[in-house]
C-alpha positions, 0 to 999 in steps of 0.5 A: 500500500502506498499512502499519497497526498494531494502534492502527488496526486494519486494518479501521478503515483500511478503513473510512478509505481506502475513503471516501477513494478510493470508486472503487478496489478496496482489500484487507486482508492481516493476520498472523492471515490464513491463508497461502493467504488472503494469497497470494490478496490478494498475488496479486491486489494483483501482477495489478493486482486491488486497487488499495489494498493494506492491510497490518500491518506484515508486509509489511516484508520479503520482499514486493516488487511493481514496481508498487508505487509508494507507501506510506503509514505510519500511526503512523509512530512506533511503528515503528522505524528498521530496520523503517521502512526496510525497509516504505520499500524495497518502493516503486519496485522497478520502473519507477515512481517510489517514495514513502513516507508517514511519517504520525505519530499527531498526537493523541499528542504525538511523544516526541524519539526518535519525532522523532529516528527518523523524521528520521533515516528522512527524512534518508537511504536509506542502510541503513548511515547508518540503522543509525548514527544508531540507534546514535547514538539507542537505544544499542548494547546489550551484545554479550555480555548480554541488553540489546538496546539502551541500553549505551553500548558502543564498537565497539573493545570489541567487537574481542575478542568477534568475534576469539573468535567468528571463531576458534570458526566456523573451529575449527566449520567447520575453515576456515582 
């Protein structure tokens, strides 16, 4: 499977990985397919239909094939680490040896939080050390605002939100 985004359109990927492995039957899947159309693809792609499946970055959840045994990120830095994670743990579901490729843009320069992010993604599979090391690069953002990330937030500030909101789900659900 290969994962594209919208720099390298899924048919310029197409194009790309056809001439590389001229004798495997290669797919597209795409968010502007219609659902039956993918359904179609991803059944094929399970059934051993189609070799190589190409895909935008919808497939970072909710796919999973035993089959699967390596992945291929184009552009890896536009990514995040969460996302970058979650598109990694759909190889080696199965019985097969998974791998994941984080190919980076090499004609943009990689900024230090697109290096930092994809060393942290290569550093660890742990989804708790992942989350971490986010925090570590983008900032925690603010739990009672608007800003997702960025706001040097400790986590003891946040104690007397979750406290507040603790209290209002068992007043809402009247759990004790």
């Amino acid at each position: 499977s290969i994962v594209s985004d919208e720099i390298m359109s899924v048919s310029q990927a197409m194009k790309k990985y056809s001439h590389f492995f001229p004798n495997f039957f290669i797919s597209t899947i795409n968010g502007r397919m219609k659902a039956n159309e993918i359904e179609q693809v991803v059944e094929s792609f399970m059934k051993g239909g189609v070799d190589i499946l190409i895909a935008t970055s919808m497939v970072d959840s909710g796919f999973s094939s035993k089959t699967l045994s390596h992945v291929f990120i184009e552009e890896a830095e536009r990514f995040g680490i969460a996302q970058l994670h979650q598109i990694r743990g759909r190889v080696g579901r199965g019985n097969l040896q998974g791998y994941c490729y984080l190919s980076p843009n090499s004609q943009r320069g990689l900024s230090e939080l697109s290096k930092a992010r994809l060393e942290s993604v290569v550093s660890t599979e742990n989804g708790f050390e992942l989350s971490l090391k986010d925090i570590e690069i983008r900032g925690s953002g603010d739990i009672t605002g608007v800003a997702q990330c960025g706001t040097d937030t400790n986590f003891i500030e946040w104690i007397p939100q979750i406290e507040i909101m603790k209290r209002h789900l068992k007043q809402e659900f009247n759990v004790s």
